[in-house]
C-alpha positions in Angstrom: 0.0 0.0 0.0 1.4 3.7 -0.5 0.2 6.8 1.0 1.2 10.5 0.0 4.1 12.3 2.6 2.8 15.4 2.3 6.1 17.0 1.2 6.2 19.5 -0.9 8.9 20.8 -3.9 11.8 23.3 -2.2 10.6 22.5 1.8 10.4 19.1 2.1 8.6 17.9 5.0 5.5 15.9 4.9 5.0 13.2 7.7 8.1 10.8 8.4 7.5 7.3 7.2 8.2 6.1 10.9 4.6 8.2 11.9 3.0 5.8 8.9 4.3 2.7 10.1 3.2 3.4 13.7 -0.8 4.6 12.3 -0.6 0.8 10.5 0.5 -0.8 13.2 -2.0 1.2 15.8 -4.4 0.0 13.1 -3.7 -4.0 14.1 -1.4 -3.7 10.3 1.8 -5.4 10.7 4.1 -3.9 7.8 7.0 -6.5 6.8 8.8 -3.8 4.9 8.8 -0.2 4.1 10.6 2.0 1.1 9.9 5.4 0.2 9.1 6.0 -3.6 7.5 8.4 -6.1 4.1 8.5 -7.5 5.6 8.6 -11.3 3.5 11.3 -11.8 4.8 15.1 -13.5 4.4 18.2 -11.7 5.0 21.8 -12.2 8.6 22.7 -11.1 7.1 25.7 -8.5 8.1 25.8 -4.6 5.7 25.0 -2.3 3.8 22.6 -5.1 3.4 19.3 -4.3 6.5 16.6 -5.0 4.8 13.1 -5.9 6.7 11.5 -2.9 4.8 8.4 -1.4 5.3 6.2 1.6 5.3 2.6 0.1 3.8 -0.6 3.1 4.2 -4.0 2.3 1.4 -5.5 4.3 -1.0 -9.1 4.2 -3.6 -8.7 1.5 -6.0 -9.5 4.2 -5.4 -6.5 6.0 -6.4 -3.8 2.7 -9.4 -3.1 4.4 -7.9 -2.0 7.4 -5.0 -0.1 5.9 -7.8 1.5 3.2 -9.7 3.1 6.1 -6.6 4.6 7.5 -6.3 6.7 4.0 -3.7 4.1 2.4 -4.3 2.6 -1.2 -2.9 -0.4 -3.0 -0.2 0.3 -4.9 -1.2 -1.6 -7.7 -3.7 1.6 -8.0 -0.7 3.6 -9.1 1.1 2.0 -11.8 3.7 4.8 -12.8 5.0 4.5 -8.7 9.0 3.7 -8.2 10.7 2.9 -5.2 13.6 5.5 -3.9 16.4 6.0 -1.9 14.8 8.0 1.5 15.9 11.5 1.8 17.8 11.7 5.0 16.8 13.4 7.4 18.0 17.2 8.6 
């Protein structure tokens, strides 16, 4: 499953992907791996516009429900997505 960051082009931000896992796993959604990636999408080089990066879960098909009412979506539902190296962190 993937779900937006929230960062955007020039600031960064958005919401660390350690604050994800712990939502799943508050959720009962045990995530056996996590990678940070991009939604393959274009956007309009313009600070303070939205960047494309995505938080990418590996969790059970069974639990897709669960992780779908906490605002996360399959990633087969985004078919330009790639996996990427993690920013660090400041």
């Amino acid at each position: 499953v993937y779900k937006y960051v929230g960062s955007v082009q020039c600031g960064g931000g958005g919401t660390p992907l350690s604050a994800m896992m712990r939502q799943l796993s508050k959720g009962g959604i045990p995530v056996f791996d996590v990678s940070c990636g991009t939604d393959g999408k274009m956007y309009t080089a313009v600070c303070g516009a939205a960047d494309g990066r995505i938080g990418i879960f590996d969790v059970a098909e069974a639990k897709l429900p669960a992780a779908a009412a906490l605002g996360y979506t399959p990633l087969r539902n985004l078919p330009g997505a790639s996996k990427t190296v993690c920013p660090k962190a400041p």
